[in-house]
N, CA and C atoms as an extended XYZ file, in Angstrom:
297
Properties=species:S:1:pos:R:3:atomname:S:1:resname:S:1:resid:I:1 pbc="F F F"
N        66.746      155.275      122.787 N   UNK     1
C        65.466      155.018      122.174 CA  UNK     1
C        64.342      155.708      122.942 C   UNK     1
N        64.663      155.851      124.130 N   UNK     2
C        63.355      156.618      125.198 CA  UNK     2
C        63.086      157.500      124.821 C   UNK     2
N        64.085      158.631      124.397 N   UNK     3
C        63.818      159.899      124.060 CA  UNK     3
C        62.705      160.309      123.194 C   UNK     3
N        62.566      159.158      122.118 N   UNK     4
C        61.393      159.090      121.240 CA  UNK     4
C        60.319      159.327      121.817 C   UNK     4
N        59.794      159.028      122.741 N   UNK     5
C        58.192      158.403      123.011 CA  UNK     5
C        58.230      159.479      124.454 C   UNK     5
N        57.052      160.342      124.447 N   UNK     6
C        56.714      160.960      125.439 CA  UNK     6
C        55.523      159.864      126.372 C   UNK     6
N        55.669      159.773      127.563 N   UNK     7
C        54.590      158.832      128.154 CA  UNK     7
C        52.957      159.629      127.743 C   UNK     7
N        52.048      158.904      127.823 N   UNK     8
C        50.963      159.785      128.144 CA  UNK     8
C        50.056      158.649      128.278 C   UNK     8
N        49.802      157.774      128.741 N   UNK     9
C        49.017      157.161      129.468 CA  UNK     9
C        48.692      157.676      131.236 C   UNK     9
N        48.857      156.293      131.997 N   UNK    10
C        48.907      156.194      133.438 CA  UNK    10
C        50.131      156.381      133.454 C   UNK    10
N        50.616      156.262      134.908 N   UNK    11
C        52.480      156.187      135.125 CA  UNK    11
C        52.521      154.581      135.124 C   UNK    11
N        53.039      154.441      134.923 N   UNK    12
C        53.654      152.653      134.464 CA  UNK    12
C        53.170      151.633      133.781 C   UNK    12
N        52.168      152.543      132.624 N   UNK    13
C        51.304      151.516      131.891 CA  UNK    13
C        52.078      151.556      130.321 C   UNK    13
N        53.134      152.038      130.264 N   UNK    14
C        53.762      151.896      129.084 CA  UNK    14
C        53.580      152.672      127.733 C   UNK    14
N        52.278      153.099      127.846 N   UNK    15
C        51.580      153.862      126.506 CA  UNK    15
C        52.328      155.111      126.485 C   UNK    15
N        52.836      155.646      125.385 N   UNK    16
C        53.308      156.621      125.204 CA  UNK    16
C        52.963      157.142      124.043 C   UNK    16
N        53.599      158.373      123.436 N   UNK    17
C        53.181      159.024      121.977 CA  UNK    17
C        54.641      159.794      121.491 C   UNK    17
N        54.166      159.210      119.777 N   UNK    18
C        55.568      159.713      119.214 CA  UNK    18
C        54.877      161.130      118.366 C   UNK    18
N        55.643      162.231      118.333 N   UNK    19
C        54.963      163.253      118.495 CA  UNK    19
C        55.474      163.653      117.025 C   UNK    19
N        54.759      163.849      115.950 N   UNK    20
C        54.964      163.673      114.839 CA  UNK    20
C        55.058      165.369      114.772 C   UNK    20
N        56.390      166.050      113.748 N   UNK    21
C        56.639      167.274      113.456 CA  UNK    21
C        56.163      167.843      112.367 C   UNK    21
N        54.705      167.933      112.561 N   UNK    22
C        53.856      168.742      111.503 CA  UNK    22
C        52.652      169.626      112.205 C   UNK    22
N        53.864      170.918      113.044 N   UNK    23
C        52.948      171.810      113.735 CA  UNK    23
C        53.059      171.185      115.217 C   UNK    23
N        53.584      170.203      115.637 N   UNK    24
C        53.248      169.234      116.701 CA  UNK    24
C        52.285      168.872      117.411 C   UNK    24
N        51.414      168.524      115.962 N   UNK    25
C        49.950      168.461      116.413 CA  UNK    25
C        49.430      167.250      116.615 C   UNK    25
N        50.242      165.966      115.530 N   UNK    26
C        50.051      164.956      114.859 CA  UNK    26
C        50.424      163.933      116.164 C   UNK    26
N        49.678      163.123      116.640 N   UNK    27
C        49.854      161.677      117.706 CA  UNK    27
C        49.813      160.824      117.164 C   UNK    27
N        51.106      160.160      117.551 N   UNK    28
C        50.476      158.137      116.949 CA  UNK    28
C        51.114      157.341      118.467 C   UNK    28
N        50.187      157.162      119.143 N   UNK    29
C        50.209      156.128      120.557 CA  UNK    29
C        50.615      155.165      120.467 C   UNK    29
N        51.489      154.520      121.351 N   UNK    30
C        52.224      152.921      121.163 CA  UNK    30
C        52.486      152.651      122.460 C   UNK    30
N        52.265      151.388      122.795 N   UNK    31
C        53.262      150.714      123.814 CA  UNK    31
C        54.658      150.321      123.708 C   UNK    31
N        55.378      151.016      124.303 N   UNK    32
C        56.768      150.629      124.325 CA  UNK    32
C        57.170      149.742      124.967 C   UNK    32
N        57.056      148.218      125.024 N   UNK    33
C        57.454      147.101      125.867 CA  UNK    33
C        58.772      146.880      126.272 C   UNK    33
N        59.367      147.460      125.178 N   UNK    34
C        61.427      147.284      125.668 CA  UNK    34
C        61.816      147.825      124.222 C   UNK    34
N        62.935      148.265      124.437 N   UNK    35
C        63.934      148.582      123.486 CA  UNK    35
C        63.887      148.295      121.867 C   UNK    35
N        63.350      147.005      121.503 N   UNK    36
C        63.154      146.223      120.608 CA  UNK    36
C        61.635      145.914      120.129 C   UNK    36
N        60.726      146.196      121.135 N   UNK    37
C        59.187      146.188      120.806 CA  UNK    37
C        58.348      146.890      121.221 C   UNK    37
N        57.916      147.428      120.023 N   UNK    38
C        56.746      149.181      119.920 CA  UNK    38
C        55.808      147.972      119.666 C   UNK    38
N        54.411      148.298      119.788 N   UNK    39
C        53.071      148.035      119.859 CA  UNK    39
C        52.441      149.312      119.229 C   UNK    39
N        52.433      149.743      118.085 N   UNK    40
C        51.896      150.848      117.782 CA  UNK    40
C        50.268      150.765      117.465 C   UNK    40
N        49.858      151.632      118.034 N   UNK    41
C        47.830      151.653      118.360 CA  UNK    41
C        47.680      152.863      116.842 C   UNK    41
N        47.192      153.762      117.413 N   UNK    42
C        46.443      154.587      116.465 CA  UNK    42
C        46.936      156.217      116.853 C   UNK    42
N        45.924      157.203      116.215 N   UNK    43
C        46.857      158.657      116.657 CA  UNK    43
C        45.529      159.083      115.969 C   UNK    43
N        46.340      160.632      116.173 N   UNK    44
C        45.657      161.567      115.389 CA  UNK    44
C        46.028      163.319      115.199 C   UNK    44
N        45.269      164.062      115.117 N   UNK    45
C        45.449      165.055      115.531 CA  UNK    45
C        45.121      165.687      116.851 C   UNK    45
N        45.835      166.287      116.950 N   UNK    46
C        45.455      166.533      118.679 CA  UNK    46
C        44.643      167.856      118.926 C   UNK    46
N        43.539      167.568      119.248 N   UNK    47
C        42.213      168.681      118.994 CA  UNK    47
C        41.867      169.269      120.333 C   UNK    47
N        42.274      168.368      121.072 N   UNK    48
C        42.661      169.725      122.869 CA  UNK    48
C        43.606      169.390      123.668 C   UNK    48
N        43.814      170.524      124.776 N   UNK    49
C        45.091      170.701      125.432 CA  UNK    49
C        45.525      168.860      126.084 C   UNK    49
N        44.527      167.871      126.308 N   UNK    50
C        44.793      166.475      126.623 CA  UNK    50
C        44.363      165.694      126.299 C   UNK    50
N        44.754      164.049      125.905 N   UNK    51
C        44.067      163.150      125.079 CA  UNK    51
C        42.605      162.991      125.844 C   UNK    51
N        42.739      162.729      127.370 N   UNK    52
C        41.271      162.887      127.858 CA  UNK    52
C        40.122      163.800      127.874 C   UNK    52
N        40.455      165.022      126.725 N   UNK    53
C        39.437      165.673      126.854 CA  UNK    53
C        39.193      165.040      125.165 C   UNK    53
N        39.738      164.605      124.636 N   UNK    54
C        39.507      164.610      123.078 CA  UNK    54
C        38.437      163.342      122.645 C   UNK    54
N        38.135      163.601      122.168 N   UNK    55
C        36.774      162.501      121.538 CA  UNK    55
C        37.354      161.582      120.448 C   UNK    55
N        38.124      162.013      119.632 N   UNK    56
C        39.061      160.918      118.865 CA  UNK    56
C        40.359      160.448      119.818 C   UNK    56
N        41.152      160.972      120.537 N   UNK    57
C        42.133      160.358      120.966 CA  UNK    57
C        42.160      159.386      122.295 C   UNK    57
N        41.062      159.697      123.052 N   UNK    58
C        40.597      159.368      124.361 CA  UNK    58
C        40.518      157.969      124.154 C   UNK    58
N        39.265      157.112      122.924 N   UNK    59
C        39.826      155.842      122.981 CA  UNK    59
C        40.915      154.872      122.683 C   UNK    59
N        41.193      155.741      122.203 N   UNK    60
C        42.938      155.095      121.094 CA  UNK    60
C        44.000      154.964      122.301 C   UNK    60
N        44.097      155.780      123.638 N   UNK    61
C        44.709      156.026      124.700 CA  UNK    61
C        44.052      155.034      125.412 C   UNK    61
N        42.916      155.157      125.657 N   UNK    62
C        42.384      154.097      126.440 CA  UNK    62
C        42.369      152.396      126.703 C   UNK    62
N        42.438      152.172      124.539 N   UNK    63
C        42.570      150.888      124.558 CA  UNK    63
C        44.008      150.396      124.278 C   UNK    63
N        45.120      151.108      123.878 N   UNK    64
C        46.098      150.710      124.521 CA  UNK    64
C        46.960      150.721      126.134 C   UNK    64
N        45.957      151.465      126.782 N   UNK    65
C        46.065      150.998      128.285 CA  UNK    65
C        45.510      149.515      128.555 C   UNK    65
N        44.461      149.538      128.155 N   UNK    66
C        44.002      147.750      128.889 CA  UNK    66
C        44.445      146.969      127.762 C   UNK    66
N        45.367      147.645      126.629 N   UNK    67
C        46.335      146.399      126.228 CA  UNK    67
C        47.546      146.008      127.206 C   UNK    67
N        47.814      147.193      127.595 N   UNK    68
C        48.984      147.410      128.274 CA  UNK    68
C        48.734      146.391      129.528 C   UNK    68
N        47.942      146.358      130.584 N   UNK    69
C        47.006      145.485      131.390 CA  UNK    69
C        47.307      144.233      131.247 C   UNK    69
N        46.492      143.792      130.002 N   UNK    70
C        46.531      142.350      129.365 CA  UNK    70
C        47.854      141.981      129.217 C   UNK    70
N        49.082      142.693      128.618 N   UNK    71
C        49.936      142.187      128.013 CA  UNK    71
C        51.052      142.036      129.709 C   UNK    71
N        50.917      143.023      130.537 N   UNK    72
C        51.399      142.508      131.826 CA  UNK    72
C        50.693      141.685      132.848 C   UNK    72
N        49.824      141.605      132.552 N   UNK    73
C        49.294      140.195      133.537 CA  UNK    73
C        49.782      138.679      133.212 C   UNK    73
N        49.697      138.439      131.492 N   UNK    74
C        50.317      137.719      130.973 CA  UNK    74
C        51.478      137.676      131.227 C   UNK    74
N        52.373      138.138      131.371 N   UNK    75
C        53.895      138.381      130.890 CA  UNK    75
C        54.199      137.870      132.560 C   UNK    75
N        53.242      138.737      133.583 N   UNK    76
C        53.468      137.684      135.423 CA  UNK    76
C        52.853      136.876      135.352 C   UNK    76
N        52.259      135.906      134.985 N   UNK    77
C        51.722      134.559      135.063 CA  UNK    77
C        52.448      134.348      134.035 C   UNK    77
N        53.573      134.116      133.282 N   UNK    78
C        54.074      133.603      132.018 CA  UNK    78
C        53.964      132.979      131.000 C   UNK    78
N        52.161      133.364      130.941 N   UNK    79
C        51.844      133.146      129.429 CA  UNK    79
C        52.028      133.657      128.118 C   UNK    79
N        52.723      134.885      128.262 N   UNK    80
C        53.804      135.651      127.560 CA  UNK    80
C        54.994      136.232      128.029 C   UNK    80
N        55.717      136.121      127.125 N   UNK    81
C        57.240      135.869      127.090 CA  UNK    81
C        57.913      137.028      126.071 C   UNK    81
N        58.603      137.836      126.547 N   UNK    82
C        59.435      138.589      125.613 CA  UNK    82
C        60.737      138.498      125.037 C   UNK    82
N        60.752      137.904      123.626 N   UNK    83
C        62.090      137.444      123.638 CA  UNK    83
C        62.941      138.352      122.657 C   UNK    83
N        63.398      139.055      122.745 N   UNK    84
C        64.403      139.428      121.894 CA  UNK    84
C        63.284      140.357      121.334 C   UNK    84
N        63.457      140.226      120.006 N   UNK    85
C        62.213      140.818      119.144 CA  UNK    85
C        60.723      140.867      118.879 C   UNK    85
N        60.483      139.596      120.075 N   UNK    86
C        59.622      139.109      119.485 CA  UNK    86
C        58.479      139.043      121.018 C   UNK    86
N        57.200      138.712      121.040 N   UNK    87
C        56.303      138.891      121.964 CA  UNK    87
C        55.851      137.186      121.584 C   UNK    87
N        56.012      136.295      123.023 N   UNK    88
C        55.884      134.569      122.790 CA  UNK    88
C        54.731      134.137      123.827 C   UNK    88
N        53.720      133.932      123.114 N   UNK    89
C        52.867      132.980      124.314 CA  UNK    89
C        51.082      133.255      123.512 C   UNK    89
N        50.454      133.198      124.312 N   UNK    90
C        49.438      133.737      124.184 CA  UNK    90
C        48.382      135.068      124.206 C   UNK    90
N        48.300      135.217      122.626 N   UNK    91
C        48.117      136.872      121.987 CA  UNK    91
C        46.606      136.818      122.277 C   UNK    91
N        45.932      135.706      122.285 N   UNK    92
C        44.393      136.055      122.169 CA  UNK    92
C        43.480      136.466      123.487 C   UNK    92
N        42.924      137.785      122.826 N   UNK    93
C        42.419      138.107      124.478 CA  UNK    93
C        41.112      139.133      123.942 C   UNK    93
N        40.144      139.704      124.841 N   UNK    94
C        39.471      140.465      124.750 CA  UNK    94
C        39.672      141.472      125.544 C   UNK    94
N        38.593      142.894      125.276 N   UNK    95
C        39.014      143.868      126.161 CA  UNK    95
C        38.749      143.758      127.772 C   UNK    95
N        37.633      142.847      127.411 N   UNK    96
C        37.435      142.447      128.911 CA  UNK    96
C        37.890      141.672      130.026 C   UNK    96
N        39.139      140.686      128.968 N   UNK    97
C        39.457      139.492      130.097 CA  UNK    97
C        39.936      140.268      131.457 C   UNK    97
N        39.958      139.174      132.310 N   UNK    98
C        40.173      139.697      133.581 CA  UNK    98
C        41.489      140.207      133.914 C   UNK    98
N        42.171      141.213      134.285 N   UNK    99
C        43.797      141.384      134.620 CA  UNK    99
C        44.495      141.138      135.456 C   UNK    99
């Protein structure tokens, strides 16, 4: 299943991109939590050589990083739980809570 998803976040923040074959221009960003659960964010076209220089992709990258954040701070204090298919505990959060 790895093979799918090129990383392109931070190194160990989970965000990656499935690189859609039309010119290989096309991004759609996701968190890959395990084997069984994608978190898919948003995409686009990819309009320079890196998502951080791009003005559409930069936040779409960005805010599935401090999902990525949220969803492991939770997951070590065990207010979320990954079970099987499924993501268990508490989903409600802002961009700001603390990590």
């Amino acid at each position: 299943m790895e093979r799918y998803f090129k990383p392109e976040g931070h190194y160990g923040d989970g965000v990656g991109v499935i690189p859609i074959d039309v010119g290989n221009k096309l991004r759609l960003y996701c968190l890959r939590l395990s084997d069984k659960i994608i978190v898919f964010g948003n995409g686009g076209v990819k309009d320079t050589r890196t998502w951080q220089d791009s003005e559409t992709l930069a936040p779409y990258v960005k805010l599935l990083i401090d999902t990525s954040r949220f969803i492991a701070s939770r997951i070590k204090d065990g207010t979320i739980v990954l079970v099987d298919k499924e993501i268990v505990g508490n989903l409600n959060f802002t961009r700001y809570d603390e990590e």
